[in-house]
VOKE-19094 format. One record per residue (C-alpha): residue in three letters; y, x, z. Coordinates in pm, whole numbers. Example, Ala and Ser with C-alpha at 12.3 -4.5 7.8 and 13.67 -1.06 7.14 Angstrom:
<rs>
<residuo: ALA	yy: -450	xx: 1230	zz: 780>
<residuo: SER	yy: -106	xx: 1367	zz: 714>
</rs>
This chain:
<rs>
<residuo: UNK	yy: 1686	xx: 341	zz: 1644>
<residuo: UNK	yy: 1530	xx: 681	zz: 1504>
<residuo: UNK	yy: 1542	xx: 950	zz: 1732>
<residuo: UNK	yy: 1530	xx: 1356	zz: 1535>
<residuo: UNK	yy: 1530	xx: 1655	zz: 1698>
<residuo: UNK	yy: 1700	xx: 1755	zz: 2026>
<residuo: UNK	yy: 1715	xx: 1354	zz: 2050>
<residuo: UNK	yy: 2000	xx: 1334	zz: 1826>
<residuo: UNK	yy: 2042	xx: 982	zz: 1676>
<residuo: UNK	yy: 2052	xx: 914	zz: 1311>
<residuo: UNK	yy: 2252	xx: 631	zz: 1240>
<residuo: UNK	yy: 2249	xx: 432	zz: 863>
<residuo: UNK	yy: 2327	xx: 110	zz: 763>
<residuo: UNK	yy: 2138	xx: -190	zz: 902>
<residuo: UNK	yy: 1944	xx: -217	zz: 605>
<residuo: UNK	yy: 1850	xx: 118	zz: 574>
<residuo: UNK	yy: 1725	xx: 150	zz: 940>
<residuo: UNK	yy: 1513	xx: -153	zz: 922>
<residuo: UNK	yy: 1314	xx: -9	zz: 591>
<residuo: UNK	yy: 1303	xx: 306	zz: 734>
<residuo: UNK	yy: 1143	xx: 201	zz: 1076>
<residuo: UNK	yy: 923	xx: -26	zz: 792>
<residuo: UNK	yy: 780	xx: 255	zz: 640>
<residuo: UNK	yy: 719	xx: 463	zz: 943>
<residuo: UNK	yy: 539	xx: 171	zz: 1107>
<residuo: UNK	yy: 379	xx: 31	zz: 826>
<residuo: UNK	yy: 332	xx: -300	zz: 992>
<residuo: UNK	yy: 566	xx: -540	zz: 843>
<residuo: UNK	yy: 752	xx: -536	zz: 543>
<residuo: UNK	yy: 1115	xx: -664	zz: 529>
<residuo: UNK	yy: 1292	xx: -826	zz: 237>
<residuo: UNK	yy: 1600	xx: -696	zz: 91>
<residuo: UNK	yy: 1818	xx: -941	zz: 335>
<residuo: UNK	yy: 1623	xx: -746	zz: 647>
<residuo: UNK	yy: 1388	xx: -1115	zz: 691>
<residuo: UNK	yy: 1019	xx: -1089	zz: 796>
<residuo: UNK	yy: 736	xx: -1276	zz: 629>
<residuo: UNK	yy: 737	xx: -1447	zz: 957>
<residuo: UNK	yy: 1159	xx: -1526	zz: 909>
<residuo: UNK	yy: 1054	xx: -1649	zz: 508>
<residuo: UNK	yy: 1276	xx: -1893	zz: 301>
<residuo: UNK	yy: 1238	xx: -1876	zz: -56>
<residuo: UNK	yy: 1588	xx: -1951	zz: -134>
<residuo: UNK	yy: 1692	xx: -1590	zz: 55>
<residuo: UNK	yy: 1425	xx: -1459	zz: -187>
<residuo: UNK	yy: 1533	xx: -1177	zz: -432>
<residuo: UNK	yy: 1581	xx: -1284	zz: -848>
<residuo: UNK	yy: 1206	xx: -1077	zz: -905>
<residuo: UNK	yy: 1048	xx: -1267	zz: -634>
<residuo: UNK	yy: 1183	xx: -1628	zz: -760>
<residuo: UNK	yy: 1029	xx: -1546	zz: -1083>
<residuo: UNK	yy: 687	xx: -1425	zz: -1006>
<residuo: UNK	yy: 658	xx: -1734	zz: -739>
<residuo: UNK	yy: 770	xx: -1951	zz: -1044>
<residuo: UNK	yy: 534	xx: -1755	zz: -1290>
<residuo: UNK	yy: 238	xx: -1831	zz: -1061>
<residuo: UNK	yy: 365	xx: -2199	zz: -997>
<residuo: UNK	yy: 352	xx: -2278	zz: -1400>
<residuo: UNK	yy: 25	xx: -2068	zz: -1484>
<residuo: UNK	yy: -184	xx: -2223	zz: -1243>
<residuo: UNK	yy: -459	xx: -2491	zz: -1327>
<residuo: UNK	yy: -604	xx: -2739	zz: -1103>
<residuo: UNK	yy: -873	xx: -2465	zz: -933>
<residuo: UNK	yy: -619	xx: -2195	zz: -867>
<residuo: UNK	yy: -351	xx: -2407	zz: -743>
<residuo: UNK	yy: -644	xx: -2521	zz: -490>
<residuo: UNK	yy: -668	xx: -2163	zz: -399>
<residuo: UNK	yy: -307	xx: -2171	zz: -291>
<residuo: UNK	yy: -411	xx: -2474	zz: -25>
<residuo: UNK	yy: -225	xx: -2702	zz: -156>
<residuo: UNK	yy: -341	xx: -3075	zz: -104>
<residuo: UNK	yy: -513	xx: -3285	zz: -432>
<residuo: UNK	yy: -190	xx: -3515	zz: -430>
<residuo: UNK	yy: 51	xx: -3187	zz: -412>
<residuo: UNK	yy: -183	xx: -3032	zz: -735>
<residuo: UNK	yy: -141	xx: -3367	zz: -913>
<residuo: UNK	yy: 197	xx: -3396	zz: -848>
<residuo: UNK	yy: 257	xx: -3023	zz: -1024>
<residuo: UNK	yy: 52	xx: -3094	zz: -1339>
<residuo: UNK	yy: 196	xx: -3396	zz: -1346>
<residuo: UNK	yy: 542	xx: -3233	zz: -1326>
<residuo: UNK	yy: 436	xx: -2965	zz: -1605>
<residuo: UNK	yy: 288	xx: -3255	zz: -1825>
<residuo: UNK	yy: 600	xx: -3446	zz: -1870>
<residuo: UNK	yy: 899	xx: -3241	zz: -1765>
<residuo: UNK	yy: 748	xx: -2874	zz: -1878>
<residuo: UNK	yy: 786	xx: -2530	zz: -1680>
<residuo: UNK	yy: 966	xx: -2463	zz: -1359>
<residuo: UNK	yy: 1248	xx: -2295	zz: -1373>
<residuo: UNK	yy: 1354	xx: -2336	zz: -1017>
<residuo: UNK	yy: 1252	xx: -2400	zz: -678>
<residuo: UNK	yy: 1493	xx: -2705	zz: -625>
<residuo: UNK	yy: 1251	xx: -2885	zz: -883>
<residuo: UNK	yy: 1003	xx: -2833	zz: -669>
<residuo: UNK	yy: 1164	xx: -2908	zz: -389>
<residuo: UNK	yy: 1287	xx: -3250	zz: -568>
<residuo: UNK	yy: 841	xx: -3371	zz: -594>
<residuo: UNK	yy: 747	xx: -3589	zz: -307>
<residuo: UNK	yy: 527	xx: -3447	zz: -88>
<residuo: UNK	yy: 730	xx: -3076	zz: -109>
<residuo: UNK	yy: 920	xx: -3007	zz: 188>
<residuo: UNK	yy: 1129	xx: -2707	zz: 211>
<residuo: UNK	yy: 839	xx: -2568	zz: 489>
<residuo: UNK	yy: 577	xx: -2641	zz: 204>
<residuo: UNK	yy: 727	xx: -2417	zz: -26>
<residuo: UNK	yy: 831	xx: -2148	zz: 226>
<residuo: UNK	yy: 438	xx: -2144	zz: 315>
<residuo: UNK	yy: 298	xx: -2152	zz: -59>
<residuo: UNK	yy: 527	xx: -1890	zz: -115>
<residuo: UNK	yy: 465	xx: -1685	zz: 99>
<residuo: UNK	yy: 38	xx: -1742	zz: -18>
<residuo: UNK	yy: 160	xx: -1650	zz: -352>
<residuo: UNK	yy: 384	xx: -1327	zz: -258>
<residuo: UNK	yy: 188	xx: -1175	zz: 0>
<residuo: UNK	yy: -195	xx: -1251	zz: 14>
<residuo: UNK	yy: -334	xx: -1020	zz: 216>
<residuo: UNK	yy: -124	xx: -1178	zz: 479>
<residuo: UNK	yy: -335	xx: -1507	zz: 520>
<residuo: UNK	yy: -663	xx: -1566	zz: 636>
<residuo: UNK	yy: -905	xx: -1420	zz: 399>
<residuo: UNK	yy: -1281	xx: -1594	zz: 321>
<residuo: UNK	yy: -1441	xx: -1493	zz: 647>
<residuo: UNK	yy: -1149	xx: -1647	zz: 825>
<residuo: UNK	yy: -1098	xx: -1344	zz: 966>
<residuo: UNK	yy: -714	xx: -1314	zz: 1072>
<residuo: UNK	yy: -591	xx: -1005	zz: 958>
<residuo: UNK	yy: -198	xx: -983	zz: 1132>
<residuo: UNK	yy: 108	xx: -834	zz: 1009>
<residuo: UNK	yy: 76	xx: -654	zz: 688>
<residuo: UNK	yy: -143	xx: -431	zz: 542>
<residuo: UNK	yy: 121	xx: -242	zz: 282>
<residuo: UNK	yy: 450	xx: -157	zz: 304>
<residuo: UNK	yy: 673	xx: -289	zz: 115>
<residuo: UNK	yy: 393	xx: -559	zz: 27>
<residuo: UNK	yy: 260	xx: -539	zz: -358>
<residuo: UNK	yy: 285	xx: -832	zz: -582>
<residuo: UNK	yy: 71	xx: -937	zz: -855>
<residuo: UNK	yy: -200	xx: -703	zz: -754>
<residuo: UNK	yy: -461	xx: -907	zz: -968>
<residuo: UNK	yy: -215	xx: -704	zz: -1311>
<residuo: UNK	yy: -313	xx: -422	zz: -1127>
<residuo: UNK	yy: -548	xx: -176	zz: -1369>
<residuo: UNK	yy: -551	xx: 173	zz: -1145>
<residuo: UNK	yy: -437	xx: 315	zz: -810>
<residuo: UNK	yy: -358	xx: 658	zz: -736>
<residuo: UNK	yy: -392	xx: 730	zz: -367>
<residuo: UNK	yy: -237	xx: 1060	zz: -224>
<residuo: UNK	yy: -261	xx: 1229	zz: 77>
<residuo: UNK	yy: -41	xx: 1511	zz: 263>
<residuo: UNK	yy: -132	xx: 1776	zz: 481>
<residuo: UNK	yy: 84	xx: 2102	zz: 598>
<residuo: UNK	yy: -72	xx: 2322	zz: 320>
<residuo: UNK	yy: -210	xx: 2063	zz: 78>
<residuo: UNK	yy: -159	xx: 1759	zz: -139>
<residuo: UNK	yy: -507	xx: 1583	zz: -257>
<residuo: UNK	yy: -505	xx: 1278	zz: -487>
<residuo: UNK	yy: -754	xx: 1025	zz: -618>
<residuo: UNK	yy: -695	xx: 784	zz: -940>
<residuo: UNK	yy: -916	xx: 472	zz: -956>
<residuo: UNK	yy: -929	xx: 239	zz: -1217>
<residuo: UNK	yy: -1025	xx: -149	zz: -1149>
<residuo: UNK	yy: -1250	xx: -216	zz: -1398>
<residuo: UNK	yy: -1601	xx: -111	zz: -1200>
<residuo: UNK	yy: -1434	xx: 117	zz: -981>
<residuo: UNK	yy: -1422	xx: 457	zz: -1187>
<residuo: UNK	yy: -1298	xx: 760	zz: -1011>
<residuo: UNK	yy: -1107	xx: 909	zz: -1304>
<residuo: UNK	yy: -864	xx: 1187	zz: -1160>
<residuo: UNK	yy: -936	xx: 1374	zz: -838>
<residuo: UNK	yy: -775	xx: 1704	zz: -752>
<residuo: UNK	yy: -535	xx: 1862	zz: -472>
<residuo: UNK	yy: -241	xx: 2111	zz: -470>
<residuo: UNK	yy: -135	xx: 2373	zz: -237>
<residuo: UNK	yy: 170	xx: 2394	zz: -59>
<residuo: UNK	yy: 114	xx: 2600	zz: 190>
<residuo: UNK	yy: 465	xx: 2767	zz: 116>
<residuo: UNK	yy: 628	xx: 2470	zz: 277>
<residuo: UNK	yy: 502	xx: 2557	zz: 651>
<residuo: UNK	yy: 761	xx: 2846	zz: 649>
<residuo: UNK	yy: 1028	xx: 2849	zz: 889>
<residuo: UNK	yy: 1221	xx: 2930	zz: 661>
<residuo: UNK	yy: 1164	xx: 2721	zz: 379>
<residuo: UNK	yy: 1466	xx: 2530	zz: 237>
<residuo: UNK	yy: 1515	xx: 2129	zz: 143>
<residuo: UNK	yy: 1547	xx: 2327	zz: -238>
<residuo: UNK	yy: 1206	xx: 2485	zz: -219>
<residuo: UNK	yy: 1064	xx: 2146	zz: -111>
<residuo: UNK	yy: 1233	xx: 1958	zz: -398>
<residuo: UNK	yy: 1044	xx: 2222	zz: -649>
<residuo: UNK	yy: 730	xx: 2168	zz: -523>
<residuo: UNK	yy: 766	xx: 1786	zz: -557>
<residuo: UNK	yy: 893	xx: 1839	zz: -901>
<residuo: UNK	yy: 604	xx: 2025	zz: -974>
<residuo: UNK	yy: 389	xx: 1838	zz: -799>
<residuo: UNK	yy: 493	xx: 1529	zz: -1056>
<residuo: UNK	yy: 389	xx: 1687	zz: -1339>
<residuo: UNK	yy: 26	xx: 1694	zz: -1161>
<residuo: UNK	yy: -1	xx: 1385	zz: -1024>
<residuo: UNK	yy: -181	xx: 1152	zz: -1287>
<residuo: UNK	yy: -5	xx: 815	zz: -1374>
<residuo: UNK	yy: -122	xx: 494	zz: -1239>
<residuo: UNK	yy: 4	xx: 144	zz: -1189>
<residuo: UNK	yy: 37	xx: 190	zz: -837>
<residuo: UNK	yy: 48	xx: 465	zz: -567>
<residuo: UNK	yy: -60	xx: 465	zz: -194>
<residuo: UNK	yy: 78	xx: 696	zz: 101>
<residuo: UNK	yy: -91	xx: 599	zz: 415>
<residuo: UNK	yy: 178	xx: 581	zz: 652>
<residuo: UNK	yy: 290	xx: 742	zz: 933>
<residuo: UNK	yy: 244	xx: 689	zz: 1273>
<residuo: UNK	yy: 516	xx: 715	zz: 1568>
<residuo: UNK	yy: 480	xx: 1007	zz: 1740>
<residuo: UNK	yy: 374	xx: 1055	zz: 2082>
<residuo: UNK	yy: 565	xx: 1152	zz: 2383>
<residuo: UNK	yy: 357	xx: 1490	zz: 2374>
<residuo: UNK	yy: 405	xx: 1546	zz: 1987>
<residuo: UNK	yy: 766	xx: 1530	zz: 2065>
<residuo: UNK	yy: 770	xx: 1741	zz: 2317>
<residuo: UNK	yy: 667	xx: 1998	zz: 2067>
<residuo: UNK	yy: 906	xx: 2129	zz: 1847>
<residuo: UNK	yy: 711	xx: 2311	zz: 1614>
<residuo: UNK	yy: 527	xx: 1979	zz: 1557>
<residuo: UNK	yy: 872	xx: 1769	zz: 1478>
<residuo: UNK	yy: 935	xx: 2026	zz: 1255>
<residuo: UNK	yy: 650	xx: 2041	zz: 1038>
<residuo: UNK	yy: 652	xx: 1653	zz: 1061>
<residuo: UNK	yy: 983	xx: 1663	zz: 937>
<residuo: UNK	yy: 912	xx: 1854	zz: 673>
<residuo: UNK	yy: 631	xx: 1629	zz: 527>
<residuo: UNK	yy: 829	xx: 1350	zz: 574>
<residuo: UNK	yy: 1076	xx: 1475	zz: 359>
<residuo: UNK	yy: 811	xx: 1579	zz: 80>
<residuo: UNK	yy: 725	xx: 1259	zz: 80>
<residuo: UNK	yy: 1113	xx: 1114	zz: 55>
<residuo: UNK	yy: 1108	xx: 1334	zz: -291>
<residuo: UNK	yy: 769	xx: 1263	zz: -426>
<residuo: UNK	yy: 867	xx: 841	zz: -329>
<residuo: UNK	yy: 1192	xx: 905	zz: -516>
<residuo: UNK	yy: 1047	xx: 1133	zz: -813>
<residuo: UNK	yy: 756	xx: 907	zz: -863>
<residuo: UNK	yy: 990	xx: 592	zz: -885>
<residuo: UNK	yy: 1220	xx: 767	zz: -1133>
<residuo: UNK	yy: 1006	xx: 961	zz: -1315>
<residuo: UNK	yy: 966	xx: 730	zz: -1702>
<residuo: UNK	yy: 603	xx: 905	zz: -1744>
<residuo: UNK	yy: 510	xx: 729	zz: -1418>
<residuo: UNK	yy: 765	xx: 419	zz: -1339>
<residuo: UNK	yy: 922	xx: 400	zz: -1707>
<residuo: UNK	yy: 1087	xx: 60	zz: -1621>
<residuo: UNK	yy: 1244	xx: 123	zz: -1252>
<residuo: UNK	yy: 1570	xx: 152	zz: -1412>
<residuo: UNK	yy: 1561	xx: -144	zz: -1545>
<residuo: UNK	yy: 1387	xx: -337	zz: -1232>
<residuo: UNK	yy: 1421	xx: -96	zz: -987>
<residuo: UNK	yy: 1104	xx: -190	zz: -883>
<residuo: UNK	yy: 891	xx: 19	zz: -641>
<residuo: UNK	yy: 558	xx: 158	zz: -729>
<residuo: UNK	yy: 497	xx: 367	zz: -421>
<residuo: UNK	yy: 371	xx: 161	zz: -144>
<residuo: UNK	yy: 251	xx: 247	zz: 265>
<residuo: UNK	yy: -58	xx: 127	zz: 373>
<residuo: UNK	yy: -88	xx: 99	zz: 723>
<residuo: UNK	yy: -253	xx: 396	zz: 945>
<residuo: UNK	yy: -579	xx: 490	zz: 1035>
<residuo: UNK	yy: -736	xx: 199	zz: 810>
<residuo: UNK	yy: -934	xx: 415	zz: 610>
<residuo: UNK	yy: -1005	xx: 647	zz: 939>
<residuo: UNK	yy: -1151	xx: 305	zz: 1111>
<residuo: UNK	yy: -1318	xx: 195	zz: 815>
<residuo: UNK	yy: -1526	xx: 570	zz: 736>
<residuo: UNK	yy: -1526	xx: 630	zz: 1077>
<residuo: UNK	yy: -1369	xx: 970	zz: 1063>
<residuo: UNK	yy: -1166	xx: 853	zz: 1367>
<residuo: UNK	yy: -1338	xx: 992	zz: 1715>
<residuo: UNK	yy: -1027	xx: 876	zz: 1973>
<residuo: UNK	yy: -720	xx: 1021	zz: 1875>
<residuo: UNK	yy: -881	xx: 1322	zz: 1598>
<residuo: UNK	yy: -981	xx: 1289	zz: 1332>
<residuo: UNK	yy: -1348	xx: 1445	zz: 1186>
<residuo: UNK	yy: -1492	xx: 1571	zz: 868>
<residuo: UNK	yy: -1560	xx: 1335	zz: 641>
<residuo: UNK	yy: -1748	xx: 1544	zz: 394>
<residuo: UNK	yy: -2141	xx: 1322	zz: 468>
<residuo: UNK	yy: -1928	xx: 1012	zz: 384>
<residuo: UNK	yy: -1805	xx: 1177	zz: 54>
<residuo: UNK	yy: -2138	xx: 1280	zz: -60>
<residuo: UNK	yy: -2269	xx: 967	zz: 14>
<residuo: UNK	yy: -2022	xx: 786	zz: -175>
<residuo: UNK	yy: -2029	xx: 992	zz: -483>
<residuo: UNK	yy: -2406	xx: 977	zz: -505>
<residuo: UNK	yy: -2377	xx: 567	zz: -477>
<residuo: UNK	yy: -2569	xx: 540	zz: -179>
<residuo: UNK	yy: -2572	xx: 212	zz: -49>
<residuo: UNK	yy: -2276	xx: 135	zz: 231>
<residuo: UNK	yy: -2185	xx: -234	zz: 219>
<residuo: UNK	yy: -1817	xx: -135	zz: 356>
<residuo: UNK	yy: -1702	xx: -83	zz: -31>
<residuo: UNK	yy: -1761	xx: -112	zz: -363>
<residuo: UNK	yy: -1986	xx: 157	zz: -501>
<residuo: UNK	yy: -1754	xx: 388	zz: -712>
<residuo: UNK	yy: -1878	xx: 547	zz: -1063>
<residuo: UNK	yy: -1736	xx: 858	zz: -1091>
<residuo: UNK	yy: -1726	xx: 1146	zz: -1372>
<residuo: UNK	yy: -1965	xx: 1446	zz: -1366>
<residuo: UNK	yy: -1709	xx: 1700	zz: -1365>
<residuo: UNK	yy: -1534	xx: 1535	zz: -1071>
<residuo: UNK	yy: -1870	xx: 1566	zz: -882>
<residuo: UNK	yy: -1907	xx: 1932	zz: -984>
<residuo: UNK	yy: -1590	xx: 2058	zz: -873>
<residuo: UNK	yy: -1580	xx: 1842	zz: -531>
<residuo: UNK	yy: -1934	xx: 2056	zz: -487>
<residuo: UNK	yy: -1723	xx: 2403	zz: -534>
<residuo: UNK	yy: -1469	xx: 2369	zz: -284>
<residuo: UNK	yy: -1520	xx: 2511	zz: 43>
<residuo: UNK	yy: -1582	xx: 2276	zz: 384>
<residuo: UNK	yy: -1173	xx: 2244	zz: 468>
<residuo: UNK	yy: -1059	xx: 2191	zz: 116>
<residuo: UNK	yy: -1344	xx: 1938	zz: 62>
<residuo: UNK	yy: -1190	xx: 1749	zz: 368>
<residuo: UNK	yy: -857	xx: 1730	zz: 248>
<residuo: UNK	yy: -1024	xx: 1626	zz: -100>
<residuo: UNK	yy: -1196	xx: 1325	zz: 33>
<residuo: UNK	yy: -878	xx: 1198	zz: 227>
<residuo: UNK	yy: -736	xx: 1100	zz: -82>
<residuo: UNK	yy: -1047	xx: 921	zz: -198>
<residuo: UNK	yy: -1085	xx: 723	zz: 99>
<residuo: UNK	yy: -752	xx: 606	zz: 125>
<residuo: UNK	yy: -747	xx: 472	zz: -245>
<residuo: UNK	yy: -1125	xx: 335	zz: -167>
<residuo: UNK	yy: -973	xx: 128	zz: 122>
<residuo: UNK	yy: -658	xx: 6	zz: -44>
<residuo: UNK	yy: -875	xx: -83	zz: -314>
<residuo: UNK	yy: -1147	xx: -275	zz: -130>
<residuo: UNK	yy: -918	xx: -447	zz: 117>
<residuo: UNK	yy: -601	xx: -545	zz: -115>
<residuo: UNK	yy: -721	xx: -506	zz: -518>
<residuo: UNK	yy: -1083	xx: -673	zz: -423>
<residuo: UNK	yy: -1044	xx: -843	zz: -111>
<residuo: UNK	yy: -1393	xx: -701	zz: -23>
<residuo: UNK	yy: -1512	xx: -962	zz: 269>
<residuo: UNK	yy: -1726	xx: -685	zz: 359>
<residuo: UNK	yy: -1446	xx: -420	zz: 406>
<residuo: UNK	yy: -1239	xx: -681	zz: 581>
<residuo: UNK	yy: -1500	xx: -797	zz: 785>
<residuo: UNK	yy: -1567	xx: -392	zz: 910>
<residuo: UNK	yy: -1239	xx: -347	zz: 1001>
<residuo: UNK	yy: -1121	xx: -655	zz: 1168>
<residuo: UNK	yy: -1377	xx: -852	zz: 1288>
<residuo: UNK	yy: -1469	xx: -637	zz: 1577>
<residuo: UNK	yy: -1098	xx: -549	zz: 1638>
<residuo: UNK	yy: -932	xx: -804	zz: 1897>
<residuo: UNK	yy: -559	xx: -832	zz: 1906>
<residuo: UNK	yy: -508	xx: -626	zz: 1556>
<residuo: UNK	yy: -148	xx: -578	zz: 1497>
</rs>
């Protein structure tokens, strides 16, 4: 249940609750019917799903099918399958090969759906998810825009795949939010403006929040301002779904392009997490920018003029600059290219990772 201010309850539909409490945990993802990956059964599996576990099933050759752990005489029986009978166009035909119990498929489905769910090259276990809701077909993926919000500012970072080019950075103020007095209206204008700023890009990553703790709601002031991000983030979710110049086909689809990853990741992995506070990460930045050697990520190339006007901002703004950076960096490194490196920082010396 969510509890809002003056611990009045807020009550939805089932659904609704469970993908809120999703999003505001960030830990596991839940399918339209409310299942877990945990709970997966392909046939409870939404129309998009079926087809991109299909897609995958009929594209793969002998090595990539491997990839997916399936045994030599599962692969054979596949190909085999293809050879004589062509594509799949359902998961009772694979059901109907020898070999394919309904467990089988449940499993290489859910390899195929959500990969950063399964044990990754170092065989490091990395629990529960690390998006929310979990992005398919990440390797179509060609750029990520990764924002971050404070009280008085919005920073984001585009990156594009191909070598890891930093091609949009830049932040927004909106300071005029932290009034008291500010209305749901005035927050609606600044997403809409903030829309027209925000560059396109195949995907975009919120870090997402954290539950509160029993001093943070104790303070009112603190719910409030929460609140108020919370619902700047509702609009820019909605606005950047909607929008055709940056989700042209979620009519259509209504497929999601805005996507959670889970909290304090890119803190843990830039170390810009000292207990509970957070610290400048501006040394990190510079570091990064002038490709200095830090086996965490992938060295970024990044524009000239991106460099100069990080350099111009004051200390604070700088900050709230880099947050955006980092995030995309990590969502890049640990979901787009499954750095073993990045996932080796962050989990391998963590016991008991949710």
């Amino acid at each position: 249940m969510l509890k809002w201010i003056n611990n009045q309850r807020f009550f939805t539909s089932y659904k609704t609750r469970k993908f809120l409490i999703s999003i505001s945990n960030g830990h596991r993802c839940q399918h339209t019917d409310g299942t877990t990956h945990q709970e997966l059964d392909v046939e409870n599996l939404s129309q998009e799903d079926k087809r991109v576990f299909l897609e995958k099933i009929n594209i793969a050759d002998e090595i990539e099918l491997k990839r997916l752990k399936l045994t030599n005489s599962r692969i054979q029986k596949i190909l085999e399958y293809r050879e004589k009978n062509g594509l799949f166009t359902s998961t009772d035909q694979l059901v109907s090969l020898k070999g394919f119990r309904q467990q089988t498929i449940n499993k290489l489905c859910k390899i195929i759906l959500y990969p950063e769910s399964i044990t990754n090259s170092n065989n490091i276990k990395i629990r529960g998810n690390l998006l929310s809701p979990v992005l398919t077909n990440i390797e179509n993926l060609k750029s990520a825009v990764g924002i971050s919000i404070t009280p008085n500012y919005v920073s984001w970072s585009k990156i594009e795949k191909e070598n890891c080019h930093l091609t949009d950075w830049d932040m927004f103020n909106i300071s005029s939010t932290a009034s008291k007095k500010v209305q749901m209206n005035d927050i609606f204008l600044v997403a809409c403006d903030l829309i027209t700023k925000i560059p396109y890009g195949d995907v975009y990553i919120f870090e997402a929040a954290q539950q509160m703790s029993n001093m943070a709601q104790k303070q009112l002031m603190t719910i409030l301002a929460q609140q108020k991000l919370f619902q700047l983030i509702s609009m820019l979710l909605t606005l950047l779904n909607i929008n055709p110049d940056h989700n042209p086909n979620f009519m259509e689809h209504k497929q999601t392009k805005v996507h959670f990853l889970r909290p304090q990741l890119s803190a843990r992995l830039f170390r810009t997490l000292v207990g509970s506070e957070r610290v400048s990460g501006n040394d990190t930045i510079v570091n990064i920018l002038n490709r200095c050697n830090d086996d965490r990520v992938k060295k970024l190339n990044v524009l000239d003029h991106l460099k100069s006007q990080y350099e111009v901002y004051p200390g604070i703004e700088k900050d709230i600059l880099g947050q955006s950076l980092l995030l995309n960096l990590t969502f890049m490194n640990l979901c787009v290219y499954k750095n073993s490196q990045t996932i080796s920082a962050l989990f391998n010396r963590v016991k008991g990772e949710e």
